[in-house]
C-alpha positions as CSV (number, residue, x, y, z in Angstrom):
1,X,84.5,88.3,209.1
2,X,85.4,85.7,206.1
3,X,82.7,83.3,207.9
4,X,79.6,86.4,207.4
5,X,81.1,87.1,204.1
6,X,81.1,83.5,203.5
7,X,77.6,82.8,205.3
8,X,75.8,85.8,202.9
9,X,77.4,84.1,199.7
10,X,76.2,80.4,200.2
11,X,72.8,81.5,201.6
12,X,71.9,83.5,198.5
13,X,73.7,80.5,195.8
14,X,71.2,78.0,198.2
15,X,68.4,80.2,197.8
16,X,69.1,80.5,194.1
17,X,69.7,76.9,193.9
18,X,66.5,76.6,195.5
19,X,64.4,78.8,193.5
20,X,64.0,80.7,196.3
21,X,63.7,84.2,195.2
22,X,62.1,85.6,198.5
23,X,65.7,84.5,200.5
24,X,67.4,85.4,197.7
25,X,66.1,88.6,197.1
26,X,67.0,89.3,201.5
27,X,70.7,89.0,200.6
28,X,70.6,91.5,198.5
29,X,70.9,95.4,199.6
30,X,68.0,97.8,197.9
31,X,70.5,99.7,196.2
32,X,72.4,96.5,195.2
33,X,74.2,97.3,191.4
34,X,75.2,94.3,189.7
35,X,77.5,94.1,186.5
36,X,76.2,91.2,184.6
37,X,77.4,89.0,182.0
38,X,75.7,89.5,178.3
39,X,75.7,87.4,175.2
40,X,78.8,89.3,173.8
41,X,80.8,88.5,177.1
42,X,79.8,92.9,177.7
43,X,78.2,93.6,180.9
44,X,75.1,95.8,181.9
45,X,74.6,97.1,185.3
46,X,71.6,96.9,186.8
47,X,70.8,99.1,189.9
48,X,68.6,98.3,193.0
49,X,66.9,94.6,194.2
50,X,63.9,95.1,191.8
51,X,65.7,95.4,188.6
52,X,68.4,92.3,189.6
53,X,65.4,89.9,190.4
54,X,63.9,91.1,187.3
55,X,66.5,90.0,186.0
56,X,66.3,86.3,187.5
57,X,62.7,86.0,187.7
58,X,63.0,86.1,183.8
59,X,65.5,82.8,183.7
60,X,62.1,81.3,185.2
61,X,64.2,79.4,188.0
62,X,61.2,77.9,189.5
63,X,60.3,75.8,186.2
64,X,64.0,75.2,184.9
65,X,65.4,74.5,188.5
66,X,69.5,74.7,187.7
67,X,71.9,73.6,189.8
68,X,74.0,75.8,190.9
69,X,77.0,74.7,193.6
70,X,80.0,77.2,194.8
71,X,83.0,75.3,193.9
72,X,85.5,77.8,195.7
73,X,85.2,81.0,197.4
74,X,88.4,83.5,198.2
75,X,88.1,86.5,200.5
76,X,89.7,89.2,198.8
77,X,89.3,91.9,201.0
78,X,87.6,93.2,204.9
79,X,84.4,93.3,202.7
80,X,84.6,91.1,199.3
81,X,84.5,87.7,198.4
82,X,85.4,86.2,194.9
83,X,83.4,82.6,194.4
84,X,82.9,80.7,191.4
85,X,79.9,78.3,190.7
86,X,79.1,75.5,188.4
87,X,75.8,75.8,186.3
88,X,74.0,72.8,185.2
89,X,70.3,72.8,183.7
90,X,68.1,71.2,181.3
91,X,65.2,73.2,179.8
92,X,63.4,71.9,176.8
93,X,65.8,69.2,175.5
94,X,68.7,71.4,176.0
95,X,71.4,71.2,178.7
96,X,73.8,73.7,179.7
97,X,77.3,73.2,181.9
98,X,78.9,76.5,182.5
99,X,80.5,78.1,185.2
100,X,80.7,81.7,186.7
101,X,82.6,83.8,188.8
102,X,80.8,86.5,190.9
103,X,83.1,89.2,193.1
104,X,80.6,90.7,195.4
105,X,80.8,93.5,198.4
106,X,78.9,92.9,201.5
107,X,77.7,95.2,204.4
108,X,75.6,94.0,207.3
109,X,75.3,90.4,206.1
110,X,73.4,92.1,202.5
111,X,75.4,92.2,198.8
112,X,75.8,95.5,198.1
113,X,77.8,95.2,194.7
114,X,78.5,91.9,192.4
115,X,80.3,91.9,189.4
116,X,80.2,88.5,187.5
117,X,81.3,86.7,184.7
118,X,80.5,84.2,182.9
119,X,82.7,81.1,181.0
120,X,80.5,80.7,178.3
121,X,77.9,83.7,177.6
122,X,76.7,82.9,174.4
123,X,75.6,79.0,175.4
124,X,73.9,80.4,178.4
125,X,72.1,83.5,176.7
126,X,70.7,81.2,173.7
127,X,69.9,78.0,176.5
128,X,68.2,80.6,178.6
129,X,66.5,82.2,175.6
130,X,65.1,79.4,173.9
């Protein structure tokens, strides 16, 4: 079980890291609801596949190709992992270096439920932004 759990996670961080929203966008259920990270360190939730690569497709991935590499990953439960990731990018003279954590359910080999957080919100909103 860990090893699916484990296989889901680093397919849809490769994908990512690949600007590869088709593959990522597999990994995720339909009704996938994410809690993610704001400016203000809040969260919103989005709800369903469509509205979380929404989401992405606006940090224009493709052009600004971050890196993004898992730097640990701890099953928690039958069904959840907890992983955390290092962010690096440059986009228009700017770099950013942070790091999240993401605890995410997954059923069938899909994410059905990620909450994230991030270290530093406000860098990444205003890198992301400008």
């Amino acid at each position: 079980m860990q090893n699916d759990l484990e296989t889901t996670v680093r397919r849809f961080i490769e994908a990512f890291d690949a600007a590869d929203l088709e593959n990522m966008a597999a990994c995720l259920a339909e009704n996938v609801v994410a809690a993610v990270t704001q400016r203000d360190a809040s969260a919103i939730e989005l709800h369903g596949r469509a509205a979380y690569m929404a989401n992405i497709a606006a940090l224009d991935i493709i052009t600004v190709r971050p890196r993004v590499r898992i730097t640990q990953i701890v099953r928690i439960s039958q069904d959840q992992v907890l992983f955390m990731v290092d962010v690096r990018a440059t986009r228009k003279g700017r770099k950013l270096h942070n790091h999240a954590a993401f605890l995410v359910t997954i059923t069938n080999g899909q994410i059905q439920r990620i909450w994230m957080v991030e270290a530093l919100p406000e860098e990444s909103d205003t890198f992301w932004k400008s």
